[in-house]
KEKE-3310 file (N, C-alpha, C; in steps of 0.2 Angstrom, whole numbers, plus 5000, padded with zeros to 4 digits):
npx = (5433:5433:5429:5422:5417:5406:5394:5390:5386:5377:5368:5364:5358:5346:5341:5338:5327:5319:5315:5310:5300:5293:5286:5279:5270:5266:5261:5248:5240:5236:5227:5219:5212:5206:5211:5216:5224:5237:5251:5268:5273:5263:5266:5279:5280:5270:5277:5288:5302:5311:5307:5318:5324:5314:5314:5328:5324:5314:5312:5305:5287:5280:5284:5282:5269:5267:5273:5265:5254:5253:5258:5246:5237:5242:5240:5225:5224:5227:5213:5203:5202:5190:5180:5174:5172:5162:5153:5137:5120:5112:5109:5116:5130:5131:5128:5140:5151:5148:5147:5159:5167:5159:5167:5181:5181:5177:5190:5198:5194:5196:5212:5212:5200:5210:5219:5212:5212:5223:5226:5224:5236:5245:5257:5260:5251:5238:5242:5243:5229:5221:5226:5221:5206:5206:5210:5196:5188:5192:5189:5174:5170:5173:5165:5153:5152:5141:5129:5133:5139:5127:5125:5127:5145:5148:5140:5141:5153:5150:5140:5148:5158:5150:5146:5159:5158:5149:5155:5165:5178:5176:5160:5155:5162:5152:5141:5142:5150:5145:5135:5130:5122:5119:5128:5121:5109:5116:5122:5109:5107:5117:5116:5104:5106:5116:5109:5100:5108:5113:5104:5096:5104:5095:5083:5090)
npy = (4719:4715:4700:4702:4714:4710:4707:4721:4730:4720:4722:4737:4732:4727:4737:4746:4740:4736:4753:4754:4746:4752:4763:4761:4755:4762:4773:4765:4763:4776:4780:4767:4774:4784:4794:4798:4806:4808:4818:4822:4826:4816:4803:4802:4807:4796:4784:4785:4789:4801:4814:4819:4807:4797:4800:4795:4780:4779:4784:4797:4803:4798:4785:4780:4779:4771:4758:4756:4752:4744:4732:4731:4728:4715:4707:4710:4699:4687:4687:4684:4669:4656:4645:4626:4631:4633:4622:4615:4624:4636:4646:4647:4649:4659:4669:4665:4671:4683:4687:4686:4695:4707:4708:4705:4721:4725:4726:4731:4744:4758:4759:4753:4761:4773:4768:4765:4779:4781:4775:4776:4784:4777:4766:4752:4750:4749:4738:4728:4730:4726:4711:4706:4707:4699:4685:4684:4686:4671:4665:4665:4659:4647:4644:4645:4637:4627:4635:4643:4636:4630:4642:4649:4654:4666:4673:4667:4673:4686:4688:4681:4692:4700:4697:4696:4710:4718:4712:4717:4730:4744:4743:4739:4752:4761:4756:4757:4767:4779:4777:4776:4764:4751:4738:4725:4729:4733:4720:4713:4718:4718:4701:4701:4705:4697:4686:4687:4687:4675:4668:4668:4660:4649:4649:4650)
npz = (5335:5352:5360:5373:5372:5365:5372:5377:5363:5361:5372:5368:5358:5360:5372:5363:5356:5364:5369:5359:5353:5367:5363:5351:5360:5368:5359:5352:5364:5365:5354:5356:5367:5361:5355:5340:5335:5343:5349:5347:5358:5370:5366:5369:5382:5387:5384:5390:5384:5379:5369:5358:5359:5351:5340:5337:5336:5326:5307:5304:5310:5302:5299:5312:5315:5303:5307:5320:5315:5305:5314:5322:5311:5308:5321:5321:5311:5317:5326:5317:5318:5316:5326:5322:5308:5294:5298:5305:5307:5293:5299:5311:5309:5303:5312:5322:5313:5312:5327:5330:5323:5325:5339:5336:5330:5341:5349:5339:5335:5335:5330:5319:5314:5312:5305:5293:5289:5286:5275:5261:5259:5260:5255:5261:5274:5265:5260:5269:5273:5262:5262:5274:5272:5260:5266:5273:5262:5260:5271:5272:5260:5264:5273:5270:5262:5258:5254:5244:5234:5226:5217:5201:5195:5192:5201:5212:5215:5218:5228:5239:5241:5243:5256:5262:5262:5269:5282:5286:5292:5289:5286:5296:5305:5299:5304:5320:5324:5316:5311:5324:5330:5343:5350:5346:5339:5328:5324:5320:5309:5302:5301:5294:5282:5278:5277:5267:5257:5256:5257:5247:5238:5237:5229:5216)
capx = (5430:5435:5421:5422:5413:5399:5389:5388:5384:5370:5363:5362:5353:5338:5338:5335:5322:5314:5314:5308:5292:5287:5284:5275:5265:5262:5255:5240:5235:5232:5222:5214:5208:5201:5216:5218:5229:5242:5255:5273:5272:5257:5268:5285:5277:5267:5280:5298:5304:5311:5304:5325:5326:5310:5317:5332:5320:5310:5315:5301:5282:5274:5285:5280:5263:5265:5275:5261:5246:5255:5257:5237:5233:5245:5235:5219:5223:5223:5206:5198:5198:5181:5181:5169:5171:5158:5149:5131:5114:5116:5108:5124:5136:5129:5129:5146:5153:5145:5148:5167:5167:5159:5170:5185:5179:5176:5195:5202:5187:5199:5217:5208:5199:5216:5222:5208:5211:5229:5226:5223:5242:5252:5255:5259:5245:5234:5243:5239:5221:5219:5226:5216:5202:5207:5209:5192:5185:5193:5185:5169:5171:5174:5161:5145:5151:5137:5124:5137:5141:5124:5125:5134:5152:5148:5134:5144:5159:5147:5138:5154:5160:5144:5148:5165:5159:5146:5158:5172:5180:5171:5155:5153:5161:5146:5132:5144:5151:5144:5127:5129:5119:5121:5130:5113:5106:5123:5122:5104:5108:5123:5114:5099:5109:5119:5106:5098:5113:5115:5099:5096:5105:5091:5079:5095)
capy = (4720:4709:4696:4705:4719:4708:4710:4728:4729:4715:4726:4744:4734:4724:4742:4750:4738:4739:4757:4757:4744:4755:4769:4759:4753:4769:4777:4761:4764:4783:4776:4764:4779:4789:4801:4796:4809:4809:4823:4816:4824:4812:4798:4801:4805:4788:4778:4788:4789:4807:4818:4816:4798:4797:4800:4787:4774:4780:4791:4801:4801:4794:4780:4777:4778:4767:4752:4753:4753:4738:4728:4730:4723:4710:4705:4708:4692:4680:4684:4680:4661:4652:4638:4624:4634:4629:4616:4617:4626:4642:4653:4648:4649:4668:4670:4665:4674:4689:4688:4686:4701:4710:4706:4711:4726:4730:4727:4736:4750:4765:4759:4750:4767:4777:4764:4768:4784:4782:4767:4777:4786:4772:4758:4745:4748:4748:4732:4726:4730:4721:4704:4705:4706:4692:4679:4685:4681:4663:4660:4667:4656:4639:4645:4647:4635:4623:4641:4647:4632:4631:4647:4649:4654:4674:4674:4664:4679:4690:4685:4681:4701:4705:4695:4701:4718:4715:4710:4722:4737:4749:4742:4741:4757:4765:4756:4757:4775:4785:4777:4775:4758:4746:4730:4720:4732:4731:4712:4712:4721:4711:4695:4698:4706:4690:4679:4687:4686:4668:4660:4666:4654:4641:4653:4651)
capz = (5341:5359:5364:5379:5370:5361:5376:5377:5360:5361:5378:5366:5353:5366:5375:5357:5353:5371:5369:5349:5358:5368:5359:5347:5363:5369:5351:5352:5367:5363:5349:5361:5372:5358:5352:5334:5329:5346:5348:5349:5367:5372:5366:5372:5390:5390:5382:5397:5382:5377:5361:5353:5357:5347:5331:5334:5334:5319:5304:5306:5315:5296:5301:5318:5314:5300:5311:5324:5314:5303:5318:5323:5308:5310:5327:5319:5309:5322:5329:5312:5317:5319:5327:5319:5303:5291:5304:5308:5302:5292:5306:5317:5306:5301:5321:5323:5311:5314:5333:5327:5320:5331:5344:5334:5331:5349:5350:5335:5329:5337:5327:5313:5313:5310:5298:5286:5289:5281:5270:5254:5257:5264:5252:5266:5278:5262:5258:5277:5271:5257:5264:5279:5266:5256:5272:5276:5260:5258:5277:5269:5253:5265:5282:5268:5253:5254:5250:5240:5228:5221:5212:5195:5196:5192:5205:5218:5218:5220:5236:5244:5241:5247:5263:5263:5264:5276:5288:5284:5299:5285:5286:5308:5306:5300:5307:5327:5326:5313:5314:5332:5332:5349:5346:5345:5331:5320:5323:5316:5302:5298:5300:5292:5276:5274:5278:5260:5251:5255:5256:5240:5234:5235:5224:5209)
cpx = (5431:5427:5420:5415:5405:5394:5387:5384:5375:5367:5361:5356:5346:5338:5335:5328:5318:5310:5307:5300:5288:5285:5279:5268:5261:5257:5249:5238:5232:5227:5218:5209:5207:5204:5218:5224:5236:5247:5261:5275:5269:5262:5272:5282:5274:5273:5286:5301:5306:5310:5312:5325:5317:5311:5325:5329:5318:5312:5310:5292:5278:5277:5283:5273:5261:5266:5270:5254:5247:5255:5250:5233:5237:5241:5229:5218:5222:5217:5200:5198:5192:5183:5175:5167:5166:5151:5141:5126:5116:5114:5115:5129:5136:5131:5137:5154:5153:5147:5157:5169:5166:5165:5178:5185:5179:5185:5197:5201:5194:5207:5215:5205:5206:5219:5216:5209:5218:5231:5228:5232:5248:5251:5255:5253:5239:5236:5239:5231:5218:5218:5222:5210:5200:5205:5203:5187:5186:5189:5175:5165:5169:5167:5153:5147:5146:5130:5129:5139:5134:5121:5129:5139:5154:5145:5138:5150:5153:5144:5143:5158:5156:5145:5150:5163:5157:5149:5163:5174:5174:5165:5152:5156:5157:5142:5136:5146:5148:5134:5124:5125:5123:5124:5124:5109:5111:5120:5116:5106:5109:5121:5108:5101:5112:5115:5102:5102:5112:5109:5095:5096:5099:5086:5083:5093)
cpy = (4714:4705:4700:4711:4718:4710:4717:4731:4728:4720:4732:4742:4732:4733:4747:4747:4739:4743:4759:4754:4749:4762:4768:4756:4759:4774:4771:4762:4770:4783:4772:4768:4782:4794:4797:4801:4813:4812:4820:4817:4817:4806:4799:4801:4796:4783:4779:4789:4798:4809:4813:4808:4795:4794:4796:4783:4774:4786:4797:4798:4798:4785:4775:4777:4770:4760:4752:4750:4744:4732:4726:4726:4716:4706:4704:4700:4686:4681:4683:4672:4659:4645:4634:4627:4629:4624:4620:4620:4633:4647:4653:4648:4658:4669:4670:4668:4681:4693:4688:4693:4708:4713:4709:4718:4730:4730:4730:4741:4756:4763:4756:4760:4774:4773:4766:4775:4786:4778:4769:4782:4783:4767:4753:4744:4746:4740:4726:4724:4724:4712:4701:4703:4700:4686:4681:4684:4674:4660:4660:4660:4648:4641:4643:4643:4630:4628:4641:4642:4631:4637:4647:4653:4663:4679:4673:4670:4684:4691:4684:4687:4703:4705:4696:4708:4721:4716:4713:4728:4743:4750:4742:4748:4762:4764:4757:4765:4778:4783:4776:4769:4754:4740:4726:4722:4731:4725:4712:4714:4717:4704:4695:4701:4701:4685:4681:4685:4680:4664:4663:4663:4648:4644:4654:4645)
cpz = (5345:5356:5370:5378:5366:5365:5377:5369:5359:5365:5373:5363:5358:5369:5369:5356:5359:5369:5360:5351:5361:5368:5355:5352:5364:5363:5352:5357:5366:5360:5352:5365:5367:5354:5345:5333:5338:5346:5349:5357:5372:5369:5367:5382:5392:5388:5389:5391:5378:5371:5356:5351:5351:5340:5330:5334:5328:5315:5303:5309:5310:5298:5306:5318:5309:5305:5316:5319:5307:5308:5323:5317:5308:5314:5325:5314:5314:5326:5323:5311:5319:5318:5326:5312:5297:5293:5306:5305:5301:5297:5311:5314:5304:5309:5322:5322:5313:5321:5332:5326:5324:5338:5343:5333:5336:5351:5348:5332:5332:5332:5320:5309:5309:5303:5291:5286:5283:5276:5263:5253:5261:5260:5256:5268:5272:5260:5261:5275:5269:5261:5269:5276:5263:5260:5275:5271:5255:5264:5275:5264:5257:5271:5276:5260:5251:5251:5243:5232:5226:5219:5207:5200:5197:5201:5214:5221:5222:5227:5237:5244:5244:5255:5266:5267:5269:5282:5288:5289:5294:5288:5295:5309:5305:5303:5316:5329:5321:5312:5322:5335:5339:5343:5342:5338:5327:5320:5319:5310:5298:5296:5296:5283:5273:5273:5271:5257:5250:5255:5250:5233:5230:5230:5216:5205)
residu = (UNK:UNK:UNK:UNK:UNK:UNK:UNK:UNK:UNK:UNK:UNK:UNK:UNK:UNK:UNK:UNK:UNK:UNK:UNK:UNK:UNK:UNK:UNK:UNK:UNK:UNK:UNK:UNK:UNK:UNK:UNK:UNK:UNK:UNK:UNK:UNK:UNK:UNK:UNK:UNK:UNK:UNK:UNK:UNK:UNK:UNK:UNK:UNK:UNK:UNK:UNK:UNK:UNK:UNK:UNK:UNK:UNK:UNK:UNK:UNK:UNK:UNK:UNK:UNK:UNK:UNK:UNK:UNK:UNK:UNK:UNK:UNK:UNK:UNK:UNK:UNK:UNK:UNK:UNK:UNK:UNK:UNK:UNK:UNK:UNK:UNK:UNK:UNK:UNK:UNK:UNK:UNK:UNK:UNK:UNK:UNK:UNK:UNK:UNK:UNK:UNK:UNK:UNK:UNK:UNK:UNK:UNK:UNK:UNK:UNK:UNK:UNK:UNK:UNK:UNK:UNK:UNK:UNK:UNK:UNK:UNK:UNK:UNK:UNK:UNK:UNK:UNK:UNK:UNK:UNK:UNK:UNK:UNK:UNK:UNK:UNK:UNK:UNK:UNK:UNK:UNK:UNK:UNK:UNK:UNK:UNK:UNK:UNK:UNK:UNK:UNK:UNK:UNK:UNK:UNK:UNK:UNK:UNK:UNK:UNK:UNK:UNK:UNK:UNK:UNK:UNK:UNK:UNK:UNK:UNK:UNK:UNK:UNK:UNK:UNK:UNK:UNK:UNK:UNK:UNK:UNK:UNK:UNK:UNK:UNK:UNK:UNK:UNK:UNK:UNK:UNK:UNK:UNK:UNK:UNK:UNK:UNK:UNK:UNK:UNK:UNK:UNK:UNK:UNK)
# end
């Protein structure tokens, strides 16, 4: 191959990836507006991209389902930072958390929503899952270790899973959509559930 020709080359694949993006752009916002289970009509219209070119991007629509829904939990990881982690009296550390949460939530409850829905026949996205999970209870582990460390060692998993769960897409998705609770009601809930778990501790 000339150099002459690298460039053309180079241009197919940035217009492949473009094209491959905004496809995957197009399938979340569907899923941001409400449409969990999107036609591949509905997303070649919103993305310009045509049905055929579709399927050179992805080998089929389990695919492109999985690559967007992979890339939301991707994002979901970086809004589980809390700033001040740990710091301060436990009512505001449960507060901060809490509102953390929430607030995700309000981002990702319709794609997150889909991803539970394929968790248990996709090994990735379930992979996704999990790890989200995990980095949610080490920030758990570190946000509430001075309750948490006077509990034995059995007692102290425990409550930190509870917390976990607590605060989990699962868990806001029953008390936001299926219990249809306002933010303010979940939050109570949420808050006054962990604030048992964890001030328990002083009763060990």
């Amino acid at each position: 191959m000339s150099a002459d020709a690298l460039p053309t080359v180079d241009g197919r694949r940035a217009r492949r990836d473009q094209n491959r993006e905004r496809v995957v752009d197009a399938l979340l916002e569907l899923y941001r507006e409400g449409d969990l289970q999107p036609s591949l009509t509905a997303v070649a219209e919103r993305s310009g991209v045509s049905h055929r070119s579709v399927f050179r991007y992805f080998e089929d629509l389990d695919e492109l389902y999985r690559v967007a829904i992979e890339r939301q939990y991707a994002a979901i990881a970086e809004y589980l930072h809390i700033s001040e982690i740990g710091q301060g009296s436990l009512d505001r550390r449960i507060d901060s958390i809490v509102t953390n949460r929430l607030d995700l939530y309000e981002i990702a409850a319709p794609v997150a929503r889909v991803g539970l829905m394929r968790a248990p026949t996709e090994p990735i996205i379930l992979d996704h899952r999990r790890d989200n999970l995990s980095a949610s209870r080490d920030q758990i582990d570190c946000h509430f270790a001075v309750e948490l460390s006077k509990l034995r060692t059995a007692d102290r998993a425990a409550a930190a899973e509870g917390v976990t769960a607590v605060l989990s897409m699962e868990t806001m998705e029953t008390l936001c959509f299926t219990r249809q609770l306002s933010r303010p009601e979940a939050g109570a809930v949420m808050r006054a559930t962990i604030a048992g778990l964890v001030r328990g501790v002083d009763d060990a």
